[in-house]
PDB file of N, CA, C and O in Angstrom:
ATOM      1  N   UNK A   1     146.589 -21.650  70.657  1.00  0.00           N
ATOM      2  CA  UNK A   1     146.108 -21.617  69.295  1.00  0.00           C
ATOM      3  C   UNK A   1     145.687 -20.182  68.953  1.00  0.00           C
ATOM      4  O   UNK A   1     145.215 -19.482  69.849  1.00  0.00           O
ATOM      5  N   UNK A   2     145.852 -19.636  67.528  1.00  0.00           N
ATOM      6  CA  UNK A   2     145.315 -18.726  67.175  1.00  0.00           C
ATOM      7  C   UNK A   2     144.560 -18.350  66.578  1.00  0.00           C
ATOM      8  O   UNK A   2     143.717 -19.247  66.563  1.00  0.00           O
ATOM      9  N   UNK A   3     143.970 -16.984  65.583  1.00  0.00           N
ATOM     10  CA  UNK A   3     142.760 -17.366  64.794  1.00  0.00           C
ATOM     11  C   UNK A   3     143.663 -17.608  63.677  1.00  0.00           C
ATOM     12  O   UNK A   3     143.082 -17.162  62.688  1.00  0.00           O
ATOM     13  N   UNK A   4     144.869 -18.123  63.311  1.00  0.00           N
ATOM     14  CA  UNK A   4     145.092 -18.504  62.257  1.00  0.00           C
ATOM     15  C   UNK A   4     144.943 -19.812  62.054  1.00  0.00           C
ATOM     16  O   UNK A   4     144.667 -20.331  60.972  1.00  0.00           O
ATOM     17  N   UNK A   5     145.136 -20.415  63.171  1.00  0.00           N
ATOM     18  CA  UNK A   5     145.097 -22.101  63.080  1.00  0.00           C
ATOM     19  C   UNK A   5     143.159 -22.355  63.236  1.00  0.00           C
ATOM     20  O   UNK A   5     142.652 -23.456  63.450  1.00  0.00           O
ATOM     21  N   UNK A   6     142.778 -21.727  63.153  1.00  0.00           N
ATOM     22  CA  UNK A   6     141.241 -22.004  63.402  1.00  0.00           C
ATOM     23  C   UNK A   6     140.959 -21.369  61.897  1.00  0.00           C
ATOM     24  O   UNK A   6     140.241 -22.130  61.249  1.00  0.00           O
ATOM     25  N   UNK A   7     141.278 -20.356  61.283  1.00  0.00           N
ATOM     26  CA  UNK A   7     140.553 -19.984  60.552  1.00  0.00           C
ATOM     27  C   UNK A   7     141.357 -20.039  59.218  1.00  0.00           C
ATOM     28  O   UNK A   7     141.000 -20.736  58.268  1.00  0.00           O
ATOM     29  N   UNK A   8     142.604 -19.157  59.217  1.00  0.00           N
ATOM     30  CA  UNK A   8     143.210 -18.380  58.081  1.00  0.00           C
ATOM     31  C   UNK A   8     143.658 -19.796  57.448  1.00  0.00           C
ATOM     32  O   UNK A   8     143.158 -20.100  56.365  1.00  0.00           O
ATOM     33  N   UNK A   9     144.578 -20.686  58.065  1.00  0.00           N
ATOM     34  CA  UNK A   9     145.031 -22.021  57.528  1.00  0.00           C
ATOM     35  C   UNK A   9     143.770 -22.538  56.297  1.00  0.00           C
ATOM     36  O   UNK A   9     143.702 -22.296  55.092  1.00  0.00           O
ATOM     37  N   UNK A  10     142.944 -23.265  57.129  1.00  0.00           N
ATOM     38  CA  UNK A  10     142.108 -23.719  56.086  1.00  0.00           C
ATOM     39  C   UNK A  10     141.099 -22.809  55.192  1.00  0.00           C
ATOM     40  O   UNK A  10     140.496 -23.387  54.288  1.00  0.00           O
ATOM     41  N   UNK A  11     140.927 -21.716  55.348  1.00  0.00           N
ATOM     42  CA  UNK A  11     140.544 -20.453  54.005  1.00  0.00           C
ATOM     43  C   UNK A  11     141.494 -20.928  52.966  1.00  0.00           C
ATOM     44  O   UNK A  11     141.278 -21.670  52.008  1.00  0.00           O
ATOM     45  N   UNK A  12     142.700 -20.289  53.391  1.00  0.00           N
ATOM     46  CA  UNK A  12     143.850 -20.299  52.214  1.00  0.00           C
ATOM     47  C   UNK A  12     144.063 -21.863  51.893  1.00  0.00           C
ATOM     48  O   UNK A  12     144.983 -22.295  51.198  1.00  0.00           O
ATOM     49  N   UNK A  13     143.548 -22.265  52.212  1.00  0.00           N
ATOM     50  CA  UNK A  13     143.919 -24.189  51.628  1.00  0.00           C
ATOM     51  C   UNK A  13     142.864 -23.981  50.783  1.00  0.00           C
ATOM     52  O   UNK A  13     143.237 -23.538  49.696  1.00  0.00           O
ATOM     53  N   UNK A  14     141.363 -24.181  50.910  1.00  0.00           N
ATOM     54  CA  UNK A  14     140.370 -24.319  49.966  1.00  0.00           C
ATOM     55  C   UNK A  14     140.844 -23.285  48.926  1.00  0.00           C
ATOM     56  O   UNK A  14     141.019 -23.719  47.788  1.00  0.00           O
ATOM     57  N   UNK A  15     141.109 -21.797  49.189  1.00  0.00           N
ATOM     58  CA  UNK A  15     141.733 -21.319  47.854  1.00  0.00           C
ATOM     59  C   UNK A  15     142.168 -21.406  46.989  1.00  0.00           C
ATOM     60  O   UNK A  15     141.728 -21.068  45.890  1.00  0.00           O
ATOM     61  N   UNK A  16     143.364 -21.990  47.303  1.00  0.00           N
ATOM     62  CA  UNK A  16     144.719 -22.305  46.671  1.00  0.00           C
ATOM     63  C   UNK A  16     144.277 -23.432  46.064  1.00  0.00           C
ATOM     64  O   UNK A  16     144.336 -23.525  44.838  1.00  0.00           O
ATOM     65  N   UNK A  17     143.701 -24.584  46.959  1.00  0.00           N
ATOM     66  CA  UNK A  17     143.745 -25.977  45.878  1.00  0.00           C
ATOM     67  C   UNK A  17     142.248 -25.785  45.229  1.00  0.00           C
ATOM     68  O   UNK A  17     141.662 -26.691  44.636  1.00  0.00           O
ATOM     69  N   UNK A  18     141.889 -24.887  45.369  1.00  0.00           N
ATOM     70  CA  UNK A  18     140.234 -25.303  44.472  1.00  0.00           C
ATOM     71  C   UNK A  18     140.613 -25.533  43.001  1.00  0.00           C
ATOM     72  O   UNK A  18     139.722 -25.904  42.237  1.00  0.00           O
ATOM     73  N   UNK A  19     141.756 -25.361  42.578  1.00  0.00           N
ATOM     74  CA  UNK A  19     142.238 -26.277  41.309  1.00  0.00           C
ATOM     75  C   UNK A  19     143.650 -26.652  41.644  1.00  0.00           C
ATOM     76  O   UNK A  19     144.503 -25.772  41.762  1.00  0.00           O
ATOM     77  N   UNK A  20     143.828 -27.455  41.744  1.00  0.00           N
ATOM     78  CA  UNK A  20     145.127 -28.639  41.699  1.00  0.00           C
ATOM     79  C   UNK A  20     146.770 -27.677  41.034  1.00  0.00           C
ATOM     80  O   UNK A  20     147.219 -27.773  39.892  1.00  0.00           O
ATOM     81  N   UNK A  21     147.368 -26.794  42.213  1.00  0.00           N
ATOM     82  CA  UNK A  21     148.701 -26.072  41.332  1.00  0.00           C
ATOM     83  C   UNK A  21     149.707 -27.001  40.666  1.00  0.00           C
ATOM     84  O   UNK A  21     150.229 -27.960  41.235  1.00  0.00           O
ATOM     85  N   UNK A  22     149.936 -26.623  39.381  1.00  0.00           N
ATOM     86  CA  UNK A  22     150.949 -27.251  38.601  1.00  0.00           C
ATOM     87  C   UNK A  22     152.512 -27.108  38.869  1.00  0.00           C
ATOM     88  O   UNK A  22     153.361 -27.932  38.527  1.00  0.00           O
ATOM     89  N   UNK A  23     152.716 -26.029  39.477  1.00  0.00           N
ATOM     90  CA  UNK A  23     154.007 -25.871  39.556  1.00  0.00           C
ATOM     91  C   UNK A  23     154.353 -24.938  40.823  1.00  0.00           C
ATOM     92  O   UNK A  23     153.361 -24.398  41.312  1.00  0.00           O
ATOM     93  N   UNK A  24     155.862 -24.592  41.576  1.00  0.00           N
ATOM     94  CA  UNK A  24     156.027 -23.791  42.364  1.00  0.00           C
ATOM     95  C   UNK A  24     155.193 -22.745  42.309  1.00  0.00           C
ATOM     96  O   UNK A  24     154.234 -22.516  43.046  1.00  0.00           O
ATOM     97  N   UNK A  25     155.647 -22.043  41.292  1.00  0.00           N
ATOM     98  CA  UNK A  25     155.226 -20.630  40.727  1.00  0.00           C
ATOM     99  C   UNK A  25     153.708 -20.504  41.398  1.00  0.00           C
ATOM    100  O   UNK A  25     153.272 -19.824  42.326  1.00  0.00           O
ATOM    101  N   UNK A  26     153.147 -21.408  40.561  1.00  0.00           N
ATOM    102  CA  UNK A  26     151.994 -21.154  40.309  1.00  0.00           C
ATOM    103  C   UNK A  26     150.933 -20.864  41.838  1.00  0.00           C
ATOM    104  O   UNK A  26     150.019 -20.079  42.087  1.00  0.00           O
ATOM    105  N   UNK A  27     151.815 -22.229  42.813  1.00  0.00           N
ATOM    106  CA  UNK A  27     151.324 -22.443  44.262  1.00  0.00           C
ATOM    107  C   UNK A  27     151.583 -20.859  45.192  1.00  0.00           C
ATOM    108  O   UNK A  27     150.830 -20.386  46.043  1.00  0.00           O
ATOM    109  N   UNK A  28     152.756 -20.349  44.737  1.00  0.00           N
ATOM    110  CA  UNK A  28     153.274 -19.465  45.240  1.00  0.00           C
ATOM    111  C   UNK A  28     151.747 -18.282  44.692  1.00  0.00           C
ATOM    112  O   UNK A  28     150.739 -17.959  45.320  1.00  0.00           O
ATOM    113  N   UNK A  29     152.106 -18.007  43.624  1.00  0.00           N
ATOM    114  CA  UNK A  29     151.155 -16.852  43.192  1.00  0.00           C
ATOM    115  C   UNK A  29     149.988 -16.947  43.580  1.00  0.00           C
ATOM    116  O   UNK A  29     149.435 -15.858  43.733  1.00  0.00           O
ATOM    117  N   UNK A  30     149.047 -18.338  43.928  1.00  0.00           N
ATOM    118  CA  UNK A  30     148.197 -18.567  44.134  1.00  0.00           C
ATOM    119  C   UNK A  30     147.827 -18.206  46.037  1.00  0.00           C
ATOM    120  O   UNK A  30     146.785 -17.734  46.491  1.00  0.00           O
ATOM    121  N   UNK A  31     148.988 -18.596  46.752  1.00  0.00           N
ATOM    122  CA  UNK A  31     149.046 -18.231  47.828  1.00  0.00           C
ATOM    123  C   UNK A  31     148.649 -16.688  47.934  1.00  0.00           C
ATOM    124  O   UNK A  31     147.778 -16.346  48.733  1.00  0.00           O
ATOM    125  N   UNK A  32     149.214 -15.881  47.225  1.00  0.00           N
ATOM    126  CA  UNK A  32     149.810 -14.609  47.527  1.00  0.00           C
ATOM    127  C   UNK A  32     147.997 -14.164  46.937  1.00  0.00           C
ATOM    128  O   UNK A  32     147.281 -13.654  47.798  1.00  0.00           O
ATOM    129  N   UNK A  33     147.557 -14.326  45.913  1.00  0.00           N
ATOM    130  CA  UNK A  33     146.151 -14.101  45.850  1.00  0.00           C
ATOM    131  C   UNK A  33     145.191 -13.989  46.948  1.00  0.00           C
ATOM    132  O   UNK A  33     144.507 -13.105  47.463  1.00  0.00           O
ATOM    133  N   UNK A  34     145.472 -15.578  47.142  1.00  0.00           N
ATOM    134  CA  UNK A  34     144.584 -15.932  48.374  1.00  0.00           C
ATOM    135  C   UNK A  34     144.816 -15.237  49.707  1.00  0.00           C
ATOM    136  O   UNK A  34     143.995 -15.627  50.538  1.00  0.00           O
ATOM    137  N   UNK A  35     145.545 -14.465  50.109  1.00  0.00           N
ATOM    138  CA  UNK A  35     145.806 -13.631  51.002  1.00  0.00           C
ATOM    139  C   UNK A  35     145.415 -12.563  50.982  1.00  0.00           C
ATOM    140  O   UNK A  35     145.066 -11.996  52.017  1.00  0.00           O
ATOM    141  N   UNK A  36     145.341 -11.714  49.202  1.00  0.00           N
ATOM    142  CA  UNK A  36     144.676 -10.329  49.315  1.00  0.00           C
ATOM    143  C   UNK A  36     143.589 -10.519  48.833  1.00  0.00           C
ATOM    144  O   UNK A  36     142.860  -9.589  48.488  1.00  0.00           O
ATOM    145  N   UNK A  37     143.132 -12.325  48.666  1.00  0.00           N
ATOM    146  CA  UNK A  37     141.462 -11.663  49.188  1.00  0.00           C
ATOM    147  C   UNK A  37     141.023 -11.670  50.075  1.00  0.00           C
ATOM    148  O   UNK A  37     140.168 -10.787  50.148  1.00  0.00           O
ATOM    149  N   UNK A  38     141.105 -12.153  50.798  1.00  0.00           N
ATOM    150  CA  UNK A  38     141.028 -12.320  52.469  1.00  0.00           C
ATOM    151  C   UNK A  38     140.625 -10.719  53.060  1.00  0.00           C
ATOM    152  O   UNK A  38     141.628 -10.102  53.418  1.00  0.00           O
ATOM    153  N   UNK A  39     139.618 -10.136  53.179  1.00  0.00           N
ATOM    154  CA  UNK A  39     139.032  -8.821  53.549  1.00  0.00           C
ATOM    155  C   UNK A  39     139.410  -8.366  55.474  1.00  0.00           C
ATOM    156  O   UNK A  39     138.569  -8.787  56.267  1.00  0.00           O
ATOM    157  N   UNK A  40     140.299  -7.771  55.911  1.00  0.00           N
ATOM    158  CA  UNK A  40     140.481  -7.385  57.093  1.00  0.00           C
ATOM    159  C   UNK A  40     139.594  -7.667  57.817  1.00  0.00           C
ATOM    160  O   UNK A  40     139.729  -8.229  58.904  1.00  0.00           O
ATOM    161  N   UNK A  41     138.405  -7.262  57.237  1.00  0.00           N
ATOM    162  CA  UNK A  41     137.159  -7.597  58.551  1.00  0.00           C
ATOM    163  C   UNK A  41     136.705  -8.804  58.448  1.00  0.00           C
ATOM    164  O   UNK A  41     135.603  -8.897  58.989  1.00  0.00           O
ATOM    165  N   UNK A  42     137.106  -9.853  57.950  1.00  0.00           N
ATOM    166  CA  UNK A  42     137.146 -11.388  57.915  1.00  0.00           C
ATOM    167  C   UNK A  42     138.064 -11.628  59.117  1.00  0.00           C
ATOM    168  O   UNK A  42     137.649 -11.907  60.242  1.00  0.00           O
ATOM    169  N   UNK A  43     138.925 -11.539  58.886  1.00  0.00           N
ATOM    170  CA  UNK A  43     140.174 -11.641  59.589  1.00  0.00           C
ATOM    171  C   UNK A  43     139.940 -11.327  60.879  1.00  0.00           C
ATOM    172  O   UNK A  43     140.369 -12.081  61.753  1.00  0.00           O
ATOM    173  N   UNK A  44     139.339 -10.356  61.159  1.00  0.00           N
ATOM    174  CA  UNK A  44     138.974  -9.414  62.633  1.00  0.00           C
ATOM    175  C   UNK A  44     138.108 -10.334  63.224  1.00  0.00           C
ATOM    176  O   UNK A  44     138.465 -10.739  64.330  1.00  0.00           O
ATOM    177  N   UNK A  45     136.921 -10.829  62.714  1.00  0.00           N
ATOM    178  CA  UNK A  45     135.976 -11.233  63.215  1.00  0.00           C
ATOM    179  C   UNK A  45     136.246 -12.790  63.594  1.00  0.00           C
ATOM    180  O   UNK A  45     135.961 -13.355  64.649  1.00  0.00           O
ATOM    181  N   UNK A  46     136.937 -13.379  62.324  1.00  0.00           N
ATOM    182  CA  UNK A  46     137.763 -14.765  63.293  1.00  0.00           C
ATOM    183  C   UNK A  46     138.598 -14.180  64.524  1.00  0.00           C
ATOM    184  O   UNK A  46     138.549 -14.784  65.596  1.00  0.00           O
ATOM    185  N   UNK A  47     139.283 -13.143  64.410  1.00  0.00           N
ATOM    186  CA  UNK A  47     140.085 -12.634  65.794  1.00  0.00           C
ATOM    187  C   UNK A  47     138.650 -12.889  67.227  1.00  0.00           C
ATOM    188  O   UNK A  47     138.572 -13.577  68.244  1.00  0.00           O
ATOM    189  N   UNK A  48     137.964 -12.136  66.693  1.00  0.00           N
ATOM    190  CA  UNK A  48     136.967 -11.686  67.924  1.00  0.00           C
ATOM    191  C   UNK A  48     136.250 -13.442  68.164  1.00  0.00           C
ATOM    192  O   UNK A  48     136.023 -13.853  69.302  1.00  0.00           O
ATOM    193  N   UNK A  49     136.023 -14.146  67.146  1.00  0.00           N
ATOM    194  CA  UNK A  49     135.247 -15.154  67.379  1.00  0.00           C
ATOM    195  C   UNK A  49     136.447 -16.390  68.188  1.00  0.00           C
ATOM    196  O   UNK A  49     136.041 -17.463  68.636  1.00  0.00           O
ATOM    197  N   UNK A  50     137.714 -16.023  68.233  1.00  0.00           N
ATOM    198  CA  UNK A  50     138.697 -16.984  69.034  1.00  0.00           C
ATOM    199  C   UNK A  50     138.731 -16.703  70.381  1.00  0.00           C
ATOM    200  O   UNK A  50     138.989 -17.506  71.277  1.00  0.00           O
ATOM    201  N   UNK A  51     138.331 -14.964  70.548  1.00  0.00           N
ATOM    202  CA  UNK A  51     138.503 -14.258  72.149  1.00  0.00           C
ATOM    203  C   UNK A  51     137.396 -14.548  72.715  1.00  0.00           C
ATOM    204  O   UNK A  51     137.309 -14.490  73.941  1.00  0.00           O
ATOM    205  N   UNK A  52     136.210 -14.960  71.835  1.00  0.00           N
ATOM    206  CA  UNK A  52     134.557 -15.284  72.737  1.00  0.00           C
ATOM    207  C   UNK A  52     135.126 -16.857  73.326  1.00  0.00           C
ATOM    208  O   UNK A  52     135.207 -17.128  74.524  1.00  0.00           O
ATOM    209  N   UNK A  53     135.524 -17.890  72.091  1.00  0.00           N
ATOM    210  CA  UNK A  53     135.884 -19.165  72.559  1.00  0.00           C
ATOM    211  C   UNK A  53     136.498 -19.149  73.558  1.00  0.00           C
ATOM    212  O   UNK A  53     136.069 -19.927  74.409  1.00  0.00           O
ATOM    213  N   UNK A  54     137.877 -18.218  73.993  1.00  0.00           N
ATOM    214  CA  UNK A  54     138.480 -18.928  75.016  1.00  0.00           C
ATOM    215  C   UNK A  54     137.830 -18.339  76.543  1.00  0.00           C
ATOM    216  O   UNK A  54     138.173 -18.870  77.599  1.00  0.00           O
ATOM    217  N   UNK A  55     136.658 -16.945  76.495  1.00  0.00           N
ATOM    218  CA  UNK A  55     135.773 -16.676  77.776  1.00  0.00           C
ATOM    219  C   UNK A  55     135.406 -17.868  77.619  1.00  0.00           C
ATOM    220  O   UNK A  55     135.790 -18.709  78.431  1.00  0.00           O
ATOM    221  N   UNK A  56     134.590 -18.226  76.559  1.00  0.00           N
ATOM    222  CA  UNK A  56     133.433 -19.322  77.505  1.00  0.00           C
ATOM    223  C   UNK A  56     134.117 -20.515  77.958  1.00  0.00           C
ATOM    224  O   UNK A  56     133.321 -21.150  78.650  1.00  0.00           O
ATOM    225  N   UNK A  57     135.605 -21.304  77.854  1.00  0.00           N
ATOM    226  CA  UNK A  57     136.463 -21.858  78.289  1.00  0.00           C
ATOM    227  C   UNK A  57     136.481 -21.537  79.993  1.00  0.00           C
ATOM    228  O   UNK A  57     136.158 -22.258  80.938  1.00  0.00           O
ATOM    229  N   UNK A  58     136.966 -20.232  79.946  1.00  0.00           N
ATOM    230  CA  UNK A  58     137.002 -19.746  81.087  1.00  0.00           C
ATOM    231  C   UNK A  58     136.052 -19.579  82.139  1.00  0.00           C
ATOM    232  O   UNK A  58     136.267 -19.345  83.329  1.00  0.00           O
ATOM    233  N   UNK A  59     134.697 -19.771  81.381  1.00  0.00           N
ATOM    234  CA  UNK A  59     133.618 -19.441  82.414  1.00  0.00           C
ATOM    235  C   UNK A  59     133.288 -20.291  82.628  1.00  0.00           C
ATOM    236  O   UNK A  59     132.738 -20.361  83.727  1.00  0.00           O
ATOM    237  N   UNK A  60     133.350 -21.528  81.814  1.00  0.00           N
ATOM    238  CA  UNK A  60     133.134 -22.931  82.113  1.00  0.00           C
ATOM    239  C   UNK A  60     133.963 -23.617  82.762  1.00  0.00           C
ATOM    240  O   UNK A  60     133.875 -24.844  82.768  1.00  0.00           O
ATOM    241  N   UNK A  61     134.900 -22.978  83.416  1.00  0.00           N
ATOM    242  CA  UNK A  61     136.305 -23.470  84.344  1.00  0.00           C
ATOM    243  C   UNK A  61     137.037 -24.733  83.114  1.00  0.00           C
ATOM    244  O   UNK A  61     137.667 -25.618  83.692  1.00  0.00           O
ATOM    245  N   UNK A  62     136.996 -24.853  81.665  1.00  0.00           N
ATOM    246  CA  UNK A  62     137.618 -25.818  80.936  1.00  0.00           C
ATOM    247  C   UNK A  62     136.911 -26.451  80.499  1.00  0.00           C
ATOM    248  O   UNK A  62     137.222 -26.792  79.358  1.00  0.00           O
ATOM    249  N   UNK A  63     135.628 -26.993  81.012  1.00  0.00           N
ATOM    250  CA  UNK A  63     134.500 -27.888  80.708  1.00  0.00           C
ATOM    251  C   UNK A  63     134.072 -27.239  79.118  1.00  0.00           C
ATOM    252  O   UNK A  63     134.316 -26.200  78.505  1.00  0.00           O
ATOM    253  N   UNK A  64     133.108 -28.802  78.802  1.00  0.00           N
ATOM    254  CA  UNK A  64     132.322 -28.177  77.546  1.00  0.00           C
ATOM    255  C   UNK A  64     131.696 -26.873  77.884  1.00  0.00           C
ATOM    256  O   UNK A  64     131.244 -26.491  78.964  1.00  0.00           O
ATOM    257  N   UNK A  65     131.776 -26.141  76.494  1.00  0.00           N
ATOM    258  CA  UNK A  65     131.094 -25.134  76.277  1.00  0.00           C
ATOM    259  C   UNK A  65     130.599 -24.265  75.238  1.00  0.00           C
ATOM    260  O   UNK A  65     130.191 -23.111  75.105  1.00  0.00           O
ATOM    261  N   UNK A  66     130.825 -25.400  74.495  1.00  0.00           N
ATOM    262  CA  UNK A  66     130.227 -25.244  72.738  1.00  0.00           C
ATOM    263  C   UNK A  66     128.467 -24.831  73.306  1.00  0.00           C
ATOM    264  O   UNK A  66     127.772 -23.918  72.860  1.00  0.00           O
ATOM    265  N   UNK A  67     128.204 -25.532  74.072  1.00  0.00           N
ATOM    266  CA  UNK A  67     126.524 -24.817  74.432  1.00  0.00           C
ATOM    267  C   UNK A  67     126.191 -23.814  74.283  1.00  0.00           C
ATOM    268  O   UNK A  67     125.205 -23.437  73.651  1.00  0.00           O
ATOM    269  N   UNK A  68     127.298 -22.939  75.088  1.00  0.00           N
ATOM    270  CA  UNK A  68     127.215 -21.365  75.240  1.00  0.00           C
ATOM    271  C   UNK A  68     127.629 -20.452  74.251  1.00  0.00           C
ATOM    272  O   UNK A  68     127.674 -19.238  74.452  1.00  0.00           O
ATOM    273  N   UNK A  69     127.894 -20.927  73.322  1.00  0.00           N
ATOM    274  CA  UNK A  69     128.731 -20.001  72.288  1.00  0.00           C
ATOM    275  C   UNK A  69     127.394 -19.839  71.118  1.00  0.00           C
ATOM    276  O   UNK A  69     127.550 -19.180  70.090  1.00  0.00           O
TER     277      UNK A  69
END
């Protein structure tokens, strides 16, 4: 998994549908919005917050470890 499936996926969903798109176009343009607002250091920090999840995976040999995070 990546930080897109953890993070970027559902950002750009609440975006896009926070009003109901009428047409291709519109879904399309709306996509393409929702992407340049999306601030790099958003983006980064879901990066960094997927690389802490999978240490504490690791330090927990697989076990829970939502504790530690």
């Amino acid at each position: 998994m990546t930080p897109l499936d953890f993070f970027l996926w559902g950002t750009l969903k609440d975006i896009v549908y926070k009003e109901e798109p009428t047409t291709p176009q519109i879904m399309r343009q709306r996509i393409i919005e929702a992407c340049a607002s999306i601030a790099p250091d958003v983006i980064r920090r879901a990066s960094q917050s997927v690389i802490r999840r999978i240490q504490c995976c690791i330090d927990s040999n697989g076990h829970h470890f939502e504790h530690l995070l």
